[in-house]
N, C-alpha and C positions, 0 to 999 in steps of 0.2 A: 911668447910674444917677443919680437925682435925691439932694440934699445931704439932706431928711429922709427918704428909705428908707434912703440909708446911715447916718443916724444911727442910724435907729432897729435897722437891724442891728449894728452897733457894741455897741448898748447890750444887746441880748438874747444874743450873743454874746460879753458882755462877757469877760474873763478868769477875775474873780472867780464868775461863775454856770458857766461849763463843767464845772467837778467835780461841783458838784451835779449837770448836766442826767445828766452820766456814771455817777455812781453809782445815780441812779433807774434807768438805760435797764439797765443790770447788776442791781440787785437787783429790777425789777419786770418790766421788757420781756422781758430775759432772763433769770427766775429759777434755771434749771437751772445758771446758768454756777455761781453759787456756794452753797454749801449751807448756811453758818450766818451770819446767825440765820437761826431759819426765819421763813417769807414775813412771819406776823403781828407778830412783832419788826422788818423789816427801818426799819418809821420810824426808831427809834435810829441806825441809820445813818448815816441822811439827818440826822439832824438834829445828829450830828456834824458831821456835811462842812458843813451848810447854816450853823452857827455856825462853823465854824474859819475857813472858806474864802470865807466872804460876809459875815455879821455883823462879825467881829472884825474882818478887815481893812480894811470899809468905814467903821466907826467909829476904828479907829487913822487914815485917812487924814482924814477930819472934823476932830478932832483936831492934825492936822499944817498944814491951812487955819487952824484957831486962831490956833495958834501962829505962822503967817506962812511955813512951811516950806515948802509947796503953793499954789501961787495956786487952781487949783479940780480938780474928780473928774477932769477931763478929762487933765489935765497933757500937754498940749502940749509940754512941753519937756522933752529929757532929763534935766537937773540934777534935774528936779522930781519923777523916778520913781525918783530908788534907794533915800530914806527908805520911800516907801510897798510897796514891791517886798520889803525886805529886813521888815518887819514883816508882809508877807503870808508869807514865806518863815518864819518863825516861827513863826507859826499854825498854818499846814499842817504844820510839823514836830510839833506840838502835836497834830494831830489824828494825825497816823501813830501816835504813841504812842497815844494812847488807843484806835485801834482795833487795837493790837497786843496781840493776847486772844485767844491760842491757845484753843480751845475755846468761847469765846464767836466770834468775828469767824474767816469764811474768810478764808486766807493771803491770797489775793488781794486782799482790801479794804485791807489795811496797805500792801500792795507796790504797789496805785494810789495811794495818798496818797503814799509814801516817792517814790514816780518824778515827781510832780508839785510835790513839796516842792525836788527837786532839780531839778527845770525852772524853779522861779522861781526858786532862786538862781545858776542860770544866768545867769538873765536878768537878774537884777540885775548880775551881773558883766560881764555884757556893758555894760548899759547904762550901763555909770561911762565908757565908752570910744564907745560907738557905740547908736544909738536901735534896738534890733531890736523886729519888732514884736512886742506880747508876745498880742495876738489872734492872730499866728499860729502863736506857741508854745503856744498853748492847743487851738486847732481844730488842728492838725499832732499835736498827744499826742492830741486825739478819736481821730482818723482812726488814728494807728497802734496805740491800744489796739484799738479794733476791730477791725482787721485781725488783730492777734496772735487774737484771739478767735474771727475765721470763719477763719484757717487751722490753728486749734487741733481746730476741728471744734464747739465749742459752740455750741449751737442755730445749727447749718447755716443754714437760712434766713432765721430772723428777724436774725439776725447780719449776713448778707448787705446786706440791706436800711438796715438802721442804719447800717451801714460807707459802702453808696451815699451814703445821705443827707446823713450827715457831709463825706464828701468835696466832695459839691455845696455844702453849707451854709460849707466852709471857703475855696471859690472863693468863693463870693455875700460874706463876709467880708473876705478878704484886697484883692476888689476894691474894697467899701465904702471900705477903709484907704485906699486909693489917691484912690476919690472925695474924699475928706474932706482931702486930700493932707496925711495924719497919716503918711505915711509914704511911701518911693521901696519900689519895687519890689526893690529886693538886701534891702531890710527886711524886707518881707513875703515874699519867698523862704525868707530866712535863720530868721525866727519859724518858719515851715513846716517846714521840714527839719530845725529844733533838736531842736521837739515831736517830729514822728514819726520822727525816728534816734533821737533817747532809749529811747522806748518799746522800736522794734525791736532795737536794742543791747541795752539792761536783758534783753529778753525772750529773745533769742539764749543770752545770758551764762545766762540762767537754766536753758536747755535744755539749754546744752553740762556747766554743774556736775552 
């Protein structure tokens, strides 16, 4: 894999875009999985996630560069991701509130924010001790939310398909990490199995209650 294909996958699989890509593929690809709002509403959604989850934490880390906290977006270095990690983890706890609106927001939209709120600060805790990759805690929660979702039986098919493609797209990523040597291998295993044991744990836990 050449160093600008894997940047450029790096950057569209960023961490910070995943929620978004996930809530579109849930509230438009898949509309049957959840029923409110309905379809003509579902922008508001988006445009929670796309400001809690992309906006605010890209300009908190902006921000953090100012100040001298962050050398740049990239952060190379572990020191350098727990201020912007744990202010991404803020946001996202910010946006679970807001779509926590029984009657307005299916249950399910809060309880993907809430499982992904508690993925980065996972990861932030991790990363005060060891660099885990946090693309792979991102692609790793893709892959196992979808999965919960085709063996749930929502939209069988097109489910299927989404699930495939994430898993490949989370190879095509985790290898990029490796290209770019932003991270060893137990890194990018470790980001992988965080993201998708979270999910399928939260999701088990949710069946067995």
């Amino acid at each position: 894999m050449t160093r600008g294909f894997a940047t450029a996958l790096s950057a569209v699989f960023h961490p910070l875009l995943v929620p978004f890509y996930l809530f579109y593929i849930v509230c438009y690809q898949l509309p049957e999985v959840v029923m409110l709002p309905p379809l003509p509403d579902r922008w508001l959604v988006l445009a929670v996630v796309w400001g809690f989850t992309f906006v605010l934490p890209s300009l908190g880390t902006v921000v953090l560069i100012k100040f001298g906290l962050v050398d740049s977006l990239q952060m190379p270095e572990r020191e350098q991701r727990a201020w912007p990690l744990l202010l991404a983890a803020s946001s996202f706890g910010a946006a679970a509130w807001l779509l926590h609106r029984p009657g307005l927001f299916d249950p399910l939209l809060p309880r993907m924010m809430t499982g992904m709120t508690v993925a980065v600060l996972l990861t932030f805790l991790i990363t005060l001790r060891w660099k885990i990759s946090a693309h792979g805690v991102g692609m790793g929660g893709a892959a196992g939310l979808l999965a919960v979702l085709h063996l749930s039986g929502a939209d069988g098919g097109p489910t299927a398909w989404w699930l495939a493609g994430t898993i490949l797209a989370a190879g095509a990523v985790g290898s990029a990490r490796l290209a770019l040597n932003a991270h060893t291998e137990a890194q990018v295993w470790a980001g992988l199995a965080l993201g998708a044991g979270l999910v399928l744990g939260v999701s088990a836990g949710l069946a067995l209650g």
